[in-house]
C-alpha positions in Angstrom: 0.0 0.0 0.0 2.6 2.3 0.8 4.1 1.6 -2.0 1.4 2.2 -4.2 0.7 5.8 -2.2 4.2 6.7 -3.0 4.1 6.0 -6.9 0.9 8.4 -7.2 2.7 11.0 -5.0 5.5 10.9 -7.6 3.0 10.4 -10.2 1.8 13.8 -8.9 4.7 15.6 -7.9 5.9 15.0 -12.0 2.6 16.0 -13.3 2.8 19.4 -11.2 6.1 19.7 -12.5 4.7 19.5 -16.1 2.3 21.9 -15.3 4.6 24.5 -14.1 7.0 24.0 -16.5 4.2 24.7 -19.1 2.9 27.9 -17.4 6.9 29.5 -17.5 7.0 28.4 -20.9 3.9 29.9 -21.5 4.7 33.4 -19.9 8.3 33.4 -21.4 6.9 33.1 -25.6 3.9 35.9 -24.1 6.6 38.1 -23.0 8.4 37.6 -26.3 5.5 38.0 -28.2 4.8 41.0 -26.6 7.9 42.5 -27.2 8.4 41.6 -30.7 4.8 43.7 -31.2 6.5 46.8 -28.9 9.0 46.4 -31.5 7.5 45.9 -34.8 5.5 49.2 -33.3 8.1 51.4 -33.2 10.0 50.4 -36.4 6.3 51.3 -38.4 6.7 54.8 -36.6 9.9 55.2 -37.9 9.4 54.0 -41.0 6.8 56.3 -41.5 8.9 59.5 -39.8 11.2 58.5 -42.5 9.2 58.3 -45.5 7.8 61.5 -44.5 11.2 63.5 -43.9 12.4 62.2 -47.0 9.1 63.2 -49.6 8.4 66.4 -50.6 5.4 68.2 -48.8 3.5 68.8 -52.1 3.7 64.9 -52.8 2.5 64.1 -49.2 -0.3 65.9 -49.4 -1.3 65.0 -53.1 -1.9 61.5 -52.3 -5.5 60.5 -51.8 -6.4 57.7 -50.2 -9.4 56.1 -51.7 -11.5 53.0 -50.3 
């Protein structure tokens, strides 16, 4: 019997380990997916600061955006 108790409590102990190993990994790819968005942000705002140092005003304001 006690035998039997301890192989469940290990059974256990592993499957918590799982878990928890699964919730950091889990955390870690959100935290890296969230700062690969922050990134991809702030290169599309450069980009566009860029595009619009380097193009003439008149051209800017010529272009119409239609739907």
């Amino acid at each position: 019997m006690t035998q039997a108790r301890d192989e469940i409590q290990d059974k256990l102990a592993d499957t918590e380990l799982q878990r928890d190993k699964a919730v950091t990994e889990w955390a870690d790819d959100k935290r890296t997916h969230t700062e690969l968005e922050s990134k991809i942000r702030r290169m599309s705002t450069w980009i566009l600061f860029c595009f619009l140092l380097v193009t003439p005003y008149s051209l800017v304001t010529s272009i119409q955006v239609t739907n």
